[in-house]
N, C-alpha and C positions, 0 to 999 in steps of 0.2 A: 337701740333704734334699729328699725329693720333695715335691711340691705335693697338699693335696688334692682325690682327686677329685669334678668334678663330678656324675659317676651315680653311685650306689648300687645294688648288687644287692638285688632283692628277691629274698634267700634264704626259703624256708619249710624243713617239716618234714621234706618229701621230701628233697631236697639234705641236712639236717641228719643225716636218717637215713644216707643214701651214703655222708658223712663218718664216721661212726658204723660205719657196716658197716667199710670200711678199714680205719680204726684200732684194731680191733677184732682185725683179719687181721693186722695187723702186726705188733701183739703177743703175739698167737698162735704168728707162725711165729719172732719169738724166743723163747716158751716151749720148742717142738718142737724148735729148735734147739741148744739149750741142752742136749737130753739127748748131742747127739753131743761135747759138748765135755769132752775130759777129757786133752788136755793141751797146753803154749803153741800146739804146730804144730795144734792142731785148733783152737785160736780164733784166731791171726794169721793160718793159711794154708786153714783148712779139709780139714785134714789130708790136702792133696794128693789129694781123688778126687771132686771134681766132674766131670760130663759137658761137652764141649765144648759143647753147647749153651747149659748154664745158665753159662759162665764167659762165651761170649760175647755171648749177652745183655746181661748186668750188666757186661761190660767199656762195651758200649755208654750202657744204662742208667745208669752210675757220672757218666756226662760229661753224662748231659741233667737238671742240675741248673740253679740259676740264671742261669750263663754261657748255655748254651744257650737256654733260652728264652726271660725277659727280657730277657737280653745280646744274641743273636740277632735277637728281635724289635726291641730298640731300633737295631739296627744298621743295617736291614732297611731303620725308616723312618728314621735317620740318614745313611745311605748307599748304598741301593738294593741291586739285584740285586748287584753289588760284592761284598758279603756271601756269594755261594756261594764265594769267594776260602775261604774259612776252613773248608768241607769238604772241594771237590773239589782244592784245592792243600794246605790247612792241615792235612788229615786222612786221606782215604783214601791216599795215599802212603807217607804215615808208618804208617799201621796195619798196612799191608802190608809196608814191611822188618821188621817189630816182630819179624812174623809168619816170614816166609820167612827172615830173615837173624839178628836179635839173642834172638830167643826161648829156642833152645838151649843163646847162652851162659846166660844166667839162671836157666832151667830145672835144667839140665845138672847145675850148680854148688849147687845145693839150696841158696839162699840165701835169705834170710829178707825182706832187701828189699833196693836200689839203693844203699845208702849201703855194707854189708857187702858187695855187690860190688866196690867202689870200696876198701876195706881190703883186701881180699886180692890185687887187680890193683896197689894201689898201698903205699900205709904207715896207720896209723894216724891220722895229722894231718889228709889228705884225707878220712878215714873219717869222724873226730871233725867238721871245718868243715861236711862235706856231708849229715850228719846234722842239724844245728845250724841248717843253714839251712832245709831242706828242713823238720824241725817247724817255725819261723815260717814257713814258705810254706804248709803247709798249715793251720796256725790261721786265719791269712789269708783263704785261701779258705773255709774251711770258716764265716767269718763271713760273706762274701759270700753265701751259699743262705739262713744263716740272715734276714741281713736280707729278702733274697726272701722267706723266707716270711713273716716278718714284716709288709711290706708288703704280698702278697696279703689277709692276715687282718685288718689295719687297717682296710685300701682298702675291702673289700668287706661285713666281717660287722661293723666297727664296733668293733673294741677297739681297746684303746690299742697302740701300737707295742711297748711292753715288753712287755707280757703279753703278746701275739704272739708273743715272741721266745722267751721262756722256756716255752710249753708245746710248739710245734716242739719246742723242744730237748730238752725231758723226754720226747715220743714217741721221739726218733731214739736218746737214751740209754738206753732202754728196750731196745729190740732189738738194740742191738748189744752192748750190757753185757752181755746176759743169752746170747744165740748168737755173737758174734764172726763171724766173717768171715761163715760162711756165713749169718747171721742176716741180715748187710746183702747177701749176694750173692740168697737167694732171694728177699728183699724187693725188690731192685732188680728182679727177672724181674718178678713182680708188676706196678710203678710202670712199666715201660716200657709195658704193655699198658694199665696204667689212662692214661698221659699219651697216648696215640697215641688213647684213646675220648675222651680230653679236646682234644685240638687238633685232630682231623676236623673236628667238626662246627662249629665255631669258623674254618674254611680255607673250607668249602664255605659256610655263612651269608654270610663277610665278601666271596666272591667273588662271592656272588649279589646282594648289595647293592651293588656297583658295576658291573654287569655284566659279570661274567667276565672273563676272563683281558685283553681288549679293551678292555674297559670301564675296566681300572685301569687300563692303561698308559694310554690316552688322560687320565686326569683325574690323575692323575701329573705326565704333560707338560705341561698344561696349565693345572696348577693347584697346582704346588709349588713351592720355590723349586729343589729338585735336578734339577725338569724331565727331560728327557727320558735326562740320566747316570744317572738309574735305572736304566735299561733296558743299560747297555753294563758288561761285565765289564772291556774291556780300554781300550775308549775311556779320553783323556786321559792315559795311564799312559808317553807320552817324561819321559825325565830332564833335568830342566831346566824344564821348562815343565809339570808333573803337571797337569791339572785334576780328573782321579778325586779321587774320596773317600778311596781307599786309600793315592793318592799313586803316584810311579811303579812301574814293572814290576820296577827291578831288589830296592826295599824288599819290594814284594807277592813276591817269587819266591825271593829269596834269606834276607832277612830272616820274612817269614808260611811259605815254602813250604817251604822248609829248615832254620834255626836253631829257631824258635819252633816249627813244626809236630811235624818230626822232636824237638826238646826234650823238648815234651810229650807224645808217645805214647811215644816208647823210654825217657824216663828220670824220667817221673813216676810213682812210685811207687805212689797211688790209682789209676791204671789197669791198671799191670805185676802189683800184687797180684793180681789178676782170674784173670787169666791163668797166673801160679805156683802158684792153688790147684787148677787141671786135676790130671786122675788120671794123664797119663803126659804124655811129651813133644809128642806127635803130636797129643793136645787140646790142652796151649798155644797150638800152634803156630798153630791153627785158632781160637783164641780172639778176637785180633783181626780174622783173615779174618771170623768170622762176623760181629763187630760193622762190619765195614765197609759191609756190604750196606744195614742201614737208614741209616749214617752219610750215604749217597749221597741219599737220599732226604728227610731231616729237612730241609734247606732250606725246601721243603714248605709243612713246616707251621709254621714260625717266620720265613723272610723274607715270605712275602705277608702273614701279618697285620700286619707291621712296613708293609709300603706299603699296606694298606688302611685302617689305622689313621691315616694320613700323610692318605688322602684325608678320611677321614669324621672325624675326630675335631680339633673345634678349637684352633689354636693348639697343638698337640703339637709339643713341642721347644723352643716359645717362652717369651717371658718372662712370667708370668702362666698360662700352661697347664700342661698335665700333661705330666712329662720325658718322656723315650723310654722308658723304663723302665717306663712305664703302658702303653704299645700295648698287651699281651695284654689286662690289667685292664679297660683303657677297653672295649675291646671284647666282651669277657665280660659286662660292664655295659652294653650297647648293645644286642645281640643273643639270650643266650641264655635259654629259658624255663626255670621250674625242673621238676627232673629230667636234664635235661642241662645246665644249670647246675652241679647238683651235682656232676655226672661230671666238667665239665671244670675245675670247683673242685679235686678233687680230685686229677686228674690234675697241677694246678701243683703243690700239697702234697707230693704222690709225688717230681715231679720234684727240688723240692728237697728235700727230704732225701735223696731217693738221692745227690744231688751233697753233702751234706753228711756222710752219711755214710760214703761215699767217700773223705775227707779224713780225716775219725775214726777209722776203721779204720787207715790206713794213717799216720795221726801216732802211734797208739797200738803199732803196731807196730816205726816207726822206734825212737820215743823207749824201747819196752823192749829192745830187742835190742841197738838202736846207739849210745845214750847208757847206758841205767840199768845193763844189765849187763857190757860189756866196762867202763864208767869209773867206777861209783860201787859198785856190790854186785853182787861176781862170785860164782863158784861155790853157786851156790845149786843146791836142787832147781828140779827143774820147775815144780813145783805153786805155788812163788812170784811168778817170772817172770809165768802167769797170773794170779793175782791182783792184780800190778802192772800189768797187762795193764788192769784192769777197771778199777782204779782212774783210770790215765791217761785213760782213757777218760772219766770224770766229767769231771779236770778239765781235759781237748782240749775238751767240748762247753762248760764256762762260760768257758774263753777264746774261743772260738768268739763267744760272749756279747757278749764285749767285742770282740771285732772288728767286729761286725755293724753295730757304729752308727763306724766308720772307713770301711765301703764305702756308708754311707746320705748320706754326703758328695759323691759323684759320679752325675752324669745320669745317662749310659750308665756301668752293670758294666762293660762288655766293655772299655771304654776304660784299668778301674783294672785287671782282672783280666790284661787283655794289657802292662801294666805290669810285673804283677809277674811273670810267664811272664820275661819279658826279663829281672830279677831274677837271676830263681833257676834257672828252665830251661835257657835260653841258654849261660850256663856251663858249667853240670853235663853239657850234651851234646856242646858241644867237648872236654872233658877224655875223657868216655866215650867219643866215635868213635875220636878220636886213640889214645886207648890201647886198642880193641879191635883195630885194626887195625894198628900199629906198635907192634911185639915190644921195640924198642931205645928204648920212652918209659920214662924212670924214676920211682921213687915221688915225689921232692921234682917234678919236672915236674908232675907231676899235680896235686899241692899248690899250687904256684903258680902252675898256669894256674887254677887255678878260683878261688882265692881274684881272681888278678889280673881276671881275666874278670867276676869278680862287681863289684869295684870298676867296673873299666871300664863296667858297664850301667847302676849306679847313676848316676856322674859324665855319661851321656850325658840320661841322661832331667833329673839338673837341669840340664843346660844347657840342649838342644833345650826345653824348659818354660819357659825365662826364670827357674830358681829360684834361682841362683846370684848376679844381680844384676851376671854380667860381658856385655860387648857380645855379641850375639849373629852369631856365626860364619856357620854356615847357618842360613838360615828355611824354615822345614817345616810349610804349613799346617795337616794333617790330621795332629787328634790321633794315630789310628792307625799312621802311615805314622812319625811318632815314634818308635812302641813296636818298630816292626818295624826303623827303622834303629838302634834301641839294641839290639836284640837283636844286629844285622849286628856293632857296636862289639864288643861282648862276646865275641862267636866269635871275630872276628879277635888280638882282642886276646888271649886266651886260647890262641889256635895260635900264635901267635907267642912267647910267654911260653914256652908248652910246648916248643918247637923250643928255644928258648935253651938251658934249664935241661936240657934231655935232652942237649944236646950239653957241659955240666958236669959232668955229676953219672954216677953208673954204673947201670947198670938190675939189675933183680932177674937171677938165671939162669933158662935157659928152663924147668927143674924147677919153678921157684914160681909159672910162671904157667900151666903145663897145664889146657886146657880154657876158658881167660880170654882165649887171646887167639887172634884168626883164625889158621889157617895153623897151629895148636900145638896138638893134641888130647890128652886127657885117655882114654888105654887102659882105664884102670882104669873109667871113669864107665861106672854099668851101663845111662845113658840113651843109651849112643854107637848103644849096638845098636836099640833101639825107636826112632830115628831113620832107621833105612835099614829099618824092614819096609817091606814094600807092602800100602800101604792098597786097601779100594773107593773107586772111583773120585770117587765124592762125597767119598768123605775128605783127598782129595790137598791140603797148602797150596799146592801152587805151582798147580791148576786153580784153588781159590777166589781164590787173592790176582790172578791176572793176568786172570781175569773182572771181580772190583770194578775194576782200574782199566782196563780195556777200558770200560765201560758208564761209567766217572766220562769217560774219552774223548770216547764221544760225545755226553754230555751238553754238555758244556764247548762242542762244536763247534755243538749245536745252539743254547748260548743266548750263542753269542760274542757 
């Protein structure tokens, strides 16, 4: 549990009103939303015709929830510049195969979400597990924003932690009950625009009070115990001898850059939703291209307050101080006057619940398509499915409830949240590659590399943690480098699994898996053909996606 803080904001009227105006807006546009909705596919997918802009947006927006910011900033001042590891390796890569290469499948396939992909590629078992877990993964998360918001509203206005936690939760229930998808997707457009007028002026303050970009690094190295690893992405990172923060290059590249990264953009289901509710194939496709470009960029505005925080703010991290987890807070209470207090109040609020309701949406979606109606109550009308729709939704946001005080147990978010990515991601994205791209993978493979893969990530994390109480094997300092080599355990162990059981078992014929797997196309799919028009040239995903990682290039090079 965090410590509290020693500033207090002095909020007044103005701030109080900003807040007011917002919430105000939000509920609004789930009223306006509300009229479009009138059946499941328009409140789970937003009946397929949003513009690429607004999906890519909100694909963006959906992830600058509590992870991002908080998590980010505590990472920031826990681990230094280290931290762009988890955009320019952790993110824009992966948003771009999403983009250019796996989008189509999903698209294509008119599915509802990643687990019902995982049923028709495979058998119903892996349907049924990957459903199953994926709702406990995102309750999970989706308690993690709300504790964020929770403690923003403690920390700073003075209420109790509960009641923080339960009126967040009644705003976010609000709008998405009443508009569904696109209720949380125009909202997120909104929240990214309010969060970027909240962490500017919060970036440029924090950097003028230590003198600028010069100023940090110097009292950084001079006056933390991370010294001057702040400043090195790659330093310290041989196998064997790691001194990074991150741990070595092969955990940072293989485990953050490929297993976990690649995980969670191609196969978590709150960001892929995003993207599924575009109006044709060609805005998917462009969905995460366009969320890539600010992805590049957020660093920004969440690792320097994380190291300026580090400088001006005492005892952060320590025993008796405020966790890492307060960097934004503390400094929001240091620096900003009101009126832009309020903005940048506001902008944390935004941010979490967009991250929160990101996870709502898309549990409420799993749990009716993927559990309620293929296993409990089939053929019904439409009109049910929806209202089972709303319902769930109630009660995703008070499980949500009780999650929030599970992630108020740990310093850094980022630390529990990349835990559980290696969970439940890591898995789900070995069994999905392998069987997008190998035709002769069978259903029970598939079954049992994820089940076996999920095992395996759990069993690594209690070990490398000391939870198990058996001698410990390897010692792995950095909490993180942990989470990334149990994610590495899971893949592997999950391809291996899979290769056994495919060379037992018989594969479906290639009739049942047209258009599911590379190299097998689907004639009949009328998105084959809105896939080979030619666009204007702004439109092209392969111009946008191999720009983002051009410029994520030379970033990287200029702050190797």
């Amino acid at each position: 549990m965090t410590t509290e803080l020693a500033a207090k904001l002095d909020v007044n009227g103005i701030d109080y009103t900003i807040l007011g105006i917002y919430f105000a807006i939000v509920i609004a546009i789930g009223l306006l939303a509300r009229r479009a909705v009138a059946t499941s596919e328009d409140f789970f997918l937003s009946g397929r015709a949003l513009p690429a802009w607004v999906t890519g947006l909100a694909f963006v927006a959906a992830n600058l929830g509590a992870l991002e910011i908080l998590g980010m900033a505590a990472n920031g001042a826990e681990y230094g510049i280290s931290t762009v590891h988890f955009y320019w390796i952790g993110a824009v890569p992966a948003m771009v195969f999403l983009g250019l290469v796996l989008m189509p499948f999903y698209y294509s396939t008119r599915v509802h979400s990643v687990p019902e992909y995982l049923r028709r590629r495979f058998n119903r078992p892996t349907h049924a597990f990957n459903a199953l877990t994926f709702a406990v993964a995102s309750v999970l998360t989706a308690g993690v924003n709300l504790y964020a918001l929770g403690l923003i509203i403690q920390s700073l206005l003075g209420w109790p932690l509960w009641l923080a936690i339960f009126i967040s939760a009644f705003f976010v229930l609000i709008y998405i009950t009443l508009g569904g998808l696109s209720g949380a997707i125009y909202t997120e457009v909104l929240q990214f625009f309010v969060i970027l007028a909240g962490l500017i002026p919060l970036v440029v303050v924090g950097l003028s009070a230590v003198g600028g970009w010069g100023g940090l690094k110097d009292k950084v190295t001079e006056n933390t115990d991370i010294g001057a690893a702040a400043f090195s992405q790659w330093g310290g990172t041989a196998v064997g001898n790691a001194t990074n923060p991150l741990g070595d290059w092969i955990g940072i590249v293989f485990g953050l850059g490929f297993v976990l990264s690649f995980g969670y953009w191609t196969t978590n289901f709150a960001e892929v939703q995003r993207a599924l509710s575009a109006k044709d194939l060609s805005a998917a496709q462009r969905t995460p291209l366009i969320g890539a470009f600010p992805k590049i960029f957020i660093p920004a505005l969440t690792i320097i307050p994380g190291l300026v925080a580090l400088v001006l703010i005492p005892k952060l991290g320590q025993n008796g101080g405020p966790t890492y987890n307060d960097a934004i807070p503390e400094l929001m209470a240091k620096f900003l006057p009101n009126g832009v207090l309020g903005i940048a109040l506001t902008g944390l609020l935004a941010a979490f619940m967009a991250g929160m309701a990101a996870n709502v949406s898309s549990f409420n979606t799993v749990f009716t398509y993927d559990l309620w109606r293929p296993y409990v109550v089939k053929d019904r009308p439409d009109r049910y499915y929806l209202q089972v729709g709303r319902i769930i939704t109630v009660i995703g946001i008070l499980i949500g409830i009780g999650t929030a005080f599970i992630a108020a147990g740990f310093s850094n978010i980022m630390n529990y949240v990349q835990a559980l990515f290696s969970f439940f991601n890591a898995p789900l994205f070995a069994t999905f590659i392998v069987g997008v791209f190998w035709k002769r993978m069978t259903p029970w493979a598939g079954f049992a590399g994820l089940v076996s893969g999920t095992a395996a990530a759990v069993f690594a994390y209690l070990t490398l943690n000391n939870k198990l109480g058996i001698p410990e094997i390897v010692h792995i300092e950095s909490i993180q480098s942990r989470n990334f080599w149990g994610a590495v355990a899971a893949f592997v162990v999950d391809v291996v699994v899979t290769v056994i059981v495919t060379m037992l078992t018989k594969p479906k014929p290639l009739d049942e898996v047209k258009g599911l797997v590379w190299g097998v196309p689907d004639p009949d799919n009328p998105d084959a053909a809105d896939a080979q028009k030619v666009r204007r040239w702004w439109e092209s995903p392969k111009l946008l996606g191999f720009t983002a990682l051009g410029i994520t290039a030379v970033l990287s090079l200029i702050f190797l």
